[in-house]
C-alpha positions in Angstrom: -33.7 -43.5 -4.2 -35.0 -41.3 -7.1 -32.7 -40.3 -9.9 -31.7 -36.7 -10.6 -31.9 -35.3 -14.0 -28.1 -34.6 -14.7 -29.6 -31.2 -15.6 -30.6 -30.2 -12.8 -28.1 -31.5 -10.8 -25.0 -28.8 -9.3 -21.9 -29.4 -11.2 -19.1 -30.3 -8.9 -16.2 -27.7 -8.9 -13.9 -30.1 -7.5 -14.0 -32.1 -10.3 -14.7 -29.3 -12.9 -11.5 -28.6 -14.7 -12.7 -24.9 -15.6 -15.0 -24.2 -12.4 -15.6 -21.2 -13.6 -15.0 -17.1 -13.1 -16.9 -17.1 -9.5 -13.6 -19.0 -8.4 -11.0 -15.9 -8.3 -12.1 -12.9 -6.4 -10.6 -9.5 -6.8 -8.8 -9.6 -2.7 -10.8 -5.6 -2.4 -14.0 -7.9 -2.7 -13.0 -10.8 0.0 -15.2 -10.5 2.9 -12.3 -11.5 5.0 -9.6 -9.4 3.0 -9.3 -7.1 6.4 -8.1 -9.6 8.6 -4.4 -10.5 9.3 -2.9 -12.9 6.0 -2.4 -16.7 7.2 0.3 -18.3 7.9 0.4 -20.0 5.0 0.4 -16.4 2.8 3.2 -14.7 5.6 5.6 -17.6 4.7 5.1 -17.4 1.2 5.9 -13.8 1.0 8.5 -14.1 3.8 10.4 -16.3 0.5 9.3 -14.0 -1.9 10.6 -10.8 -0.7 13.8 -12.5 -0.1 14.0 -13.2 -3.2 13.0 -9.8 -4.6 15.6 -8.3 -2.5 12.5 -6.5 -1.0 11.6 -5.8 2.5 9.1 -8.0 4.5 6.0 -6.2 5.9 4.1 -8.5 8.7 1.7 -6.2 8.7 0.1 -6.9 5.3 -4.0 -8.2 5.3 -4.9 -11.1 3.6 -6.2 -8.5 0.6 -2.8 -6.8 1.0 -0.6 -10.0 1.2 -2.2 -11.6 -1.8 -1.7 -8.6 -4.1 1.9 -8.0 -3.2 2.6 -12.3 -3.8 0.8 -11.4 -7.3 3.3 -8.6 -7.9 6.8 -10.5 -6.1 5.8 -13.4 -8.5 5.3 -11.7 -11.3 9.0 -9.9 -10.2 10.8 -13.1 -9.6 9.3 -15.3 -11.7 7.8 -18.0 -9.2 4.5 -19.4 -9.2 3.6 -18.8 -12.7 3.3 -20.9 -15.4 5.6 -20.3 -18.2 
């Protein structure tokens, strides 16, 4: 077995502690931003809006749901480092 040149060898963004910009997408650029959020995002913002005192829309896309968790979070507080 030959040995790579750590040069030349793909950094590992799991174990990268800064993997770098590529990482966070704007949600207008995900190519699956259309489609209906996950389950995982519905339940998140399900809590969120509660907390907000705001209305629940099941409707939302993933692009849709994950800018209105940015904007609960930023309204409640939750999910953001202080």
């Amino acid at each position: 077995m030959a040995k790579q040149d750590q040069h030349s060898a793909p950094e590992n963004p799991k174990t990268d502690p800064e993997p770098g910009s590529n990482t966070v997408k704007d949600p207008d650029n995900w190519t699956t931003g259309d489609e209906a959020m996950t389950g995982a995002q519905a339940s998140y913002l399900k809590t969120l809006s509660e907390e907000a005192g705001e209305e629940f829309d099941p409707s939302l896309s993933k692009a849709e749901a994950s800018k209105r968790i940015d904007a609960l979070q930023n309204k409640t507080g939750r999910g953001k480092d202080h």
